[in-house]
VOBA-21942 format. One record per residue: x, y, z of N, C-alpha, C in turn; residue in three letters. Coordinates in steps of 0.001 Angstrom, whole numbers, plus 500000, padded with zeros to 6 digits. Layout:
! residues N
XYZXYZXYZALA/...
! end
This chain:
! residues 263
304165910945314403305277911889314342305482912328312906UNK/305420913713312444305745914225311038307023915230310701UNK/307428914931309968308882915496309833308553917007309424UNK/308798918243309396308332919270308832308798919319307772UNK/309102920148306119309466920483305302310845921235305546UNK/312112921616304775313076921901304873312976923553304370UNK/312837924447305333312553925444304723313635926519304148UNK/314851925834303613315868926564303567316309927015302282UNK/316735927489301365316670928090300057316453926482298835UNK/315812926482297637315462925622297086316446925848295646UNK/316759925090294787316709924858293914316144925215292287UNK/316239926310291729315469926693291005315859926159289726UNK/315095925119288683315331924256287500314536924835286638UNK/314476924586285126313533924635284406313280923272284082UNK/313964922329284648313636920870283666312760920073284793UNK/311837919268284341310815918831285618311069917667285522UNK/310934917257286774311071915954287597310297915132288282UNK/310863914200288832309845912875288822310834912088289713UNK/310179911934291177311221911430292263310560910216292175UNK/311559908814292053310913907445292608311417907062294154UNK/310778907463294838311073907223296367310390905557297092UNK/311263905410298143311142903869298610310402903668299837UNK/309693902269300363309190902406301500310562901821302746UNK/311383901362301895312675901060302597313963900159301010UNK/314458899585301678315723898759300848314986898345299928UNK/315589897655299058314886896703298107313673896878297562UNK/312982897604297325311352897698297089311244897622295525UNK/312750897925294864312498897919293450312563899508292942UNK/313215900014293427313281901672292578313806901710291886UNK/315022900742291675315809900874290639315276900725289176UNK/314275899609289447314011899346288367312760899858287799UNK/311873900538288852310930901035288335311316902545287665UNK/312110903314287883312716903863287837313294904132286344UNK/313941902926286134314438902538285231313425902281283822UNK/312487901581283861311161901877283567310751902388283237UNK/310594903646283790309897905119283322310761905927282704UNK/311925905166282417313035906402281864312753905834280164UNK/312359904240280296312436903887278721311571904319278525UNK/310275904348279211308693904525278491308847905806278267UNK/309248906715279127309269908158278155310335908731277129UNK/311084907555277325312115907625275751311633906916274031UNK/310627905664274866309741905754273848309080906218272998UNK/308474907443273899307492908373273871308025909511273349UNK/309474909723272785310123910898271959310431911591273485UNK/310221912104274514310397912582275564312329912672276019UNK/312710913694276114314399913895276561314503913506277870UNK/315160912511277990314679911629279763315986911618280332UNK/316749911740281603317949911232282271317696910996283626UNK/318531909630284073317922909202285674319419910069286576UNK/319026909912287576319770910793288350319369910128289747UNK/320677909632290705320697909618291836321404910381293053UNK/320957911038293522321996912102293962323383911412295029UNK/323058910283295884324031909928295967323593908181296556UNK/324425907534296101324165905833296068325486905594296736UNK/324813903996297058326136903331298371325769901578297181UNK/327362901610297140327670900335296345329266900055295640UNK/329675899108296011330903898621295708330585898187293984UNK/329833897923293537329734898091291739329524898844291048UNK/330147899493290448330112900483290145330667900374287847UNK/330019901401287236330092901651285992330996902874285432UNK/331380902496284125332453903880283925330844905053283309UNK/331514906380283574330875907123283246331507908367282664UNK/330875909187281642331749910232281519331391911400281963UNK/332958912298282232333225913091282858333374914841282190UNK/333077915835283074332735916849282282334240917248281553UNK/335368916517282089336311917080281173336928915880280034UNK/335601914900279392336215914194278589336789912471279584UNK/337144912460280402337741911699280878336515910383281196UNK/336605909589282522336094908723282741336148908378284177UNK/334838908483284722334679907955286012333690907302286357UNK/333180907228287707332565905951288297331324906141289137UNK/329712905520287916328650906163288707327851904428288961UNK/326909904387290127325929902712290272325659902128289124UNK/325880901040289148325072900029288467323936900398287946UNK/323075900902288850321707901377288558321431902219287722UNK/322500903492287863322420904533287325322518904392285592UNK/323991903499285335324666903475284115323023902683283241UNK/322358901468284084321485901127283496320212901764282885UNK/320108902961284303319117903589283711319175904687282567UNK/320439904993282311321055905699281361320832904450279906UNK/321347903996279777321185902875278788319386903217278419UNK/318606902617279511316864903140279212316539904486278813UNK/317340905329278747316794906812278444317962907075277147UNK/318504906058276355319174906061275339320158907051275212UNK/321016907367276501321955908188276672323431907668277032UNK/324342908111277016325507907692277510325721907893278823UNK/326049906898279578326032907258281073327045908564280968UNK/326915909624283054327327910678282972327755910563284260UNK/328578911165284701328702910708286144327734912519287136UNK/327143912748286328326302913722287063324829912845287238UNK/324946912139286875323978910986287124323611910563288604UNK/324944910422289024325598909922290633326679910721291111UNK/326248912009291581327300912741291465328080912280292716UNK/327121911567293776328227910965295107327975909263294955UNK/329149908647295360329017907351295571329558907027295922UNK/329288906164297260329784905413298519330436904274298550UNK/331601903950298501331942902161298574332329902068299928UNK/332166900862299928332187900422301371333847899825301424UNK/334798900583302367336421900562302445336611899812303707UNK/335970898825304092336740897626305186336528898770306545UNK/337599898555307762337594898873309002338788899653309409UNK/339392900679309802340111901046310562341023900569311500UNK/342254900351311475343010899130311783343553899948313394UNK/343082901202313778343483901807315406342313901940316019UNK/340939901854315302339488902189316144338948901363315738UNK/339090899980314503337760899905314104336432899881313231UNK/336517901541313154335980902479312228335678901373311143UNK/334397901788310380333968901429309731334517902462308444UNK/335176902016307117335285903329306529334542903108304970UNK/334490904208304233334095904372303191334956905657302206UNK/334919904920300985335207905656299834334084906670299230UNK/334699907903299125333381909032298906334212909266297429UNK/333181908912296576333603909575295278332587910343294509UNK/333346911732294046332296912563293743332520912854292567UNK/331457913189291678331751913048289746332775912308289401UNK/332689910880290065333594909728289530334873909854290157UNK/334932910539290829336314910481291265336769910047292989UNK/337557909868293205338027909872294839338088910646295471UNK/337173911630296507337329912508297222338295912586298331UNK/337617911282298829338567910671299881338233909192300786UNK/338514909108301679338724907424302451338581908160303775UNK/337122907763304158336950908236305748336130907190306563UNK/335358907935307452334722907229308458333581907616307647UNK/332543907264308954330694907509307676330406908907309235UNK/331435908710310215331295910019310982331614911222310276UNK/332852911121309808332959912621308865332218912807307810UNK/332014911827307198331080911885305922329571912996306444UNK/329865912349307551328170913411308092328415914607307998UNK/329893915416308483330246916475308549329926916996307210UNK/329900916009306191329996916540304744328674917251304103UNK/327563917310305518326643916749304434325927918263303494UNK/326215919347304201325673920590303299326773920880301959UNK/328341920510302000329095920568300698328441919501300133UNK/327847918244300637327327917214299219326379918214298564UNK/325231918204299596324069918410299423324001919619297991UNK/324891920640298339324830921612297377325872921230296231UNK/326526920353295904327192919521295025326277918656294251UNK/325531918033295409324298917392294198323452918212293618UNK/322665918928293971321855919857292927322187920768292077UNK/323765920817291860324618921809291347324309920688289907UNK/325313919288290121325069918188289407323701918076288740UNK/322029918071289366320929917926288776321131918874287423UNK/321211920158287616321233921187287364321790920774286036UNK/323276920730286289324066920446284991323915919123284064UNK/323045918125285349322748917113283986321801917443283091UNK/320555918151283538320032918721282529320465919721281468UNK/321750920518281756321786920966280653322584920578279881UNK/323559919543280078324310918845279182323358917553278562UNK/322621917343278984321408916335277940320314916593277262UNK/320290918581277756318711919004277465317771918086277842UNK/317648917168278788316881916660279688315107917784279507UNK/313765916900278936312840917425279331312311917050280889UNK/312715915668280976312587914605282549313702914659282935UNK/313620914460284263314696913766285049314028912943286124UNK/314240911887285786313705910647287066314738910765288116UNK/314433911221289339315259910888290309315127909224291357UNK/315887908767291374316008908047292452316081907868293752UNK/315503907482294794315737908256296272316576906541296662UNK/316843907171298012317851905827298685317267904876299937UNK/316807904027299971316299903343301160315005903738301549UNK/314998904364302907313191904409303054313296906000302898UNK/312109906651302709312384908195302505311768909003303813UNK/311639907880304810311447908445305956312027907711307337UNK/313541907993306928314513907530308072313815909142308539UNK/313833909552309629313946910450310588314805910722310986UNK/315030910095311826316688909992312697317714910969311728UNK/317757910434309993318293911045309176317916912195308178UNK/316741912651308316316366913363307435317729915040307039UNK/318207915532308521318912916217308538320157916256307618UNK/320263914977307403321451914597306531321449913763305452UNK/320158913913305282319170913404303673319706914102302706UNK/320592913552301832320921914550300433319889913869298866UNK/319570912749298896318712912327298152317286911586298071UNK/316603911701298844315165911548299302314170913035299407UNK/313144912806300458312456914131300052313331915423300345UNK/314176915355301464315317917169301216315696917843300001UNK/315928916467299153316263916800297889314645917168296848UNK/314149916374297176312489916822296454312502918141297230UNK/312360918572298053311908919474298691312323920854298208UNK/313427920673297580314404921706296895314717921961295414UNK/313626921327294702313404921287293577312292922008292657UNK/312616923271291771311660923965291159311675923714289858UNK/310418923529289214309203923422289419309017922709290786UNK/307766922495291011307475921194292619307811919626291927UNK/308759918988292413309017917686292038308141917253292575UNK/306457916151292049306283915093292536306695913850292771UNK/306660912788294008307269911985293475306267910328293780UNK/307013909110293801305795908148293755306420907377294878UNK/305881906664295231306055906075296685306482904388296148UNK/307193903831296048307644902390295703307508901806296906UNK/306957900315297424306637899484298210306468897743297632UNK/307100897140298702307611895747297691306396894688298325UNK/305784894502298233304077893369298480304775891765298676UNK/306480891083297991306830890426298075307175889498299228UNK/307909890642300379307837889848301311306347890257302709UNK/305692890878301968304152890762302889304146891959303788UNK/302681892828303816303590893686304894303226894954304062UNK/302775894725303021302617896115301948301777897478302534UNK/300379896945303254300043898045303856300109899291304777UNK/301280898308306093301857899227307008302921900168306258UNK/303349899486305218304664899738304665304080901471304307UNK/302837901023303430302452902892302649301424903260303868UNK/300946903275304811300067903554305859301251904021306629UNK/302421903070306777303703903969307774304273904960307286UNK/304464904983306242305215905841305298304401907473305454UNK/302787907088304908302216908626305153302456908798306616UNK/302038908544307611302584908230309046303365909209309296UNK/304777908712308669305708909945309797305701910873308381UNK/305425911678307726305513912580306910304427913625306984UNK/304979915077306776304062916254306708302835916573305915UNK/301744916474306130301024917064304690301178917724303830UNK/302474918517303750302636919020302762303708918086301794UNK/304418917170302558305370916113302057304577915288301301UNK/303668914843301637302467913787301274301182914439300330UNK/301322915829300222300709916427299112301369916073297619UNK/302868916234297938303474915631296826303672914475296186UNK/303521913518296788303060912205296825302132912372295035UNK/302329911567294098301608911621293110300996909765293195UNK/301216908683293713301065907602293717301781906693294193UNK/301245905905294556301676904654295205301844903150294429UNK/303423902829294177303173901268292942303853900358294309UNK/302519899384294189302992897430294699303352896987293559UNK/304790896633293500305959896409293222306036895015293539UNK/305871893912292919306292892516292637305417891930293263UNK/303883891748292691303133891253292867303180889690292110UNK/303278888551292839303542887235292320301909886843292332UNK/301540886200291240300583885615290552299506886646290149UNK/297980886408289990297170887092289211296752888119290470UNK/296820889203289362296109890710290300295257890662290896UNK/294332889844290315292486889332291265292718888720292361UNK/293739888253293074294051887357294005294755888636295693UNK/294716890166294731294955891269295504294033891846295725UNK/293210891746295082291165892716295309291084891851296483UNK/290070893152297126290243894473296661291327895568297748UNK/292361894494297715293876895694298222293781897185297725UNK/294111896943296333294269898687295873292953899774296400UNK/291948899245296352291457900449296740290980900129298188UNK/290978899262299294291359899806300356292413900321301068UNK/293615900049299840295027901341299943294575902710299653UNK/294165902425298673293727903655298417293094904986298782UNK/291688903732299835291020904471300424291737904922301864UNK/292974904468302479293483904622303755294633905857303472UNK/295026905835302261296265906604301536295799908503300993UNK/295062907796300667294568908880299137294951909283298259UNK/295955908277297786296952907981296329296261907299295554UNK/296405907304294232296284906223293484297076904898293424UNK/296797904013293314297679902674293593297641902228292443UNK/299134901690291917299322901121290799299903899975291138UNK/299864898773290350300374896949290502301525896829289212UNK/302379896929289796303661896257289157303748894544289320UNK/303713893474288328303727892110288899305202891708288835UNK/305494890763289566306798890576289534307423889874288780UNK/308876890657288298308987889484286846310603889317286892UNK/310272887939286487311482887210286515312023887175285476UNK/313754886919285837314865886283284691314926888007284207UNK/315180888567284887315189890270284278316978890507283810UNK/317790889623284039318901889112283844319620890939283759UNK/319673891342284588319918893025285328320945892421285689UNK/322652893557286081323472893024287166323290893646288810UNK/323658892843289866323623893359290561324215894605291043UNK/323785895681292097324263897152292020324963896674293397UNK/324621896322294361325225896321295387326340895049295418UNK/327546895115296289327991894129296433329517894229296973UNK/
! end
């Protein structure tokens, strides 16, 4: 089953990008992510990470376009720190906390805060209603983080797996959001080898996605590889050869003494 491309008006940027997308939860985007924001700050390169919208009760102060102070992920503020910038809350222009239950239905609810602020306290049903005002709220945000950082990069972050289906319709930060990005955002496929399972993970992944989704695809990183790389030959290139990505080995490393984003 392949999802088609979103063929509906795109995004037109001058600043180019670089999506780190997931094979599901946990795979490590944050930090790879994070990663590539120092190495090309190293590298003299104008870098800012950007998630278009994250779900997490921890949250960092960030600043706001009028001077003030609001509230973008854990992840985000960190990866800001790696690209030697001051966090921004166009960074995270939406972010989700999780607000307990509904005391007449139930309801599961959540806090929607947008450029740091409180939008409002709903269900995650209306939130759906929300999703073309996010959607065009976040790339409004891409937009402006680049030009308030002169950003030459922008690493984006995607959220969970980048091929929920079920959700793609109401995808504001995974490929919908690549999809709507000019220049063509490539992006890289993150997959975690830790708890076992790595191959279906990028074999499922091309799976339900379009060839033209998977044209964009620039590579594939196994992400917390525990002990010596020789003990994975020859994995990468029969990934490789099943994929037609390049495969890169991230090993897994400990005591990274990071705080947690979720919680």
């Amino acid at each position: 089953m392949s999802q088609n491309p979103d063929d509906s008006s795109t995004a037109t940027v001058g600043v180019r990008s670089l999506a780190v997308l997931g094979t599901g939860s946990d795979v490590g985007k944050s930090t790879i992510a994070a990663g590539l924001c120092r190495l090309l700050a190293n590298h003299g390169v104008r870098v800012a990470p950007f998630k278009g919208q994250n779900m997490s009760n921890n949250s960092q102060p960030a600043l706001r376009p009028d001077g003030t102070y609001g509230e973008i992920g854990t992840a985000q503020a960190i990866q800001a720190e790696a690209s030697r910038i001051p966090p921004r809350v166009e960074m995270n222009p939406v972010l989700l906390k999780s607000g307990g239950r509904r005391d007449s239905d139930g309801a599961y609810l959540c806090s929607v805060l947008v450029l740091g602020q409180t939008l409002a306290v709903e269900d995650y049903g209306a939130l759906g209603q929300r999703t073309e005002e996010l959607r065009s709220l976040v790339l409004d945000a891409h937009q402006r983080l680049a030009d308030v950082t002169n950003a030459q990069v922008i690493i984006l972050e995607g959220a969970g797996s980048c091929t929920e289906l079920n959700l793609m319709e109401r995808d504001i930060v995974n490929l919908p959001m690549v999809r709507k990005l000019k220049p063509a955002c490539p992006w890289l496929l993150v997959a975690n080898i830790d708890p076992g399972g790595v191959f279906a993970q990028v074999v499922g992944t091309k799976a339900c996605l379009s060839p033209e989704d998977w044209d964009q695809c620039c590579g594939v990183v196994i992400n917390r590889l525990r002990g010596e790389a020789k003990y994975f030959e020859p994995g990468p290139s029969i990934l490789e050869k099943m994929v037609g990505k390049p495969i890169y080995v991230v090993p897994f490393v400990y005591d990274m003494n990071l705080p947690e984003e979720d919680g």
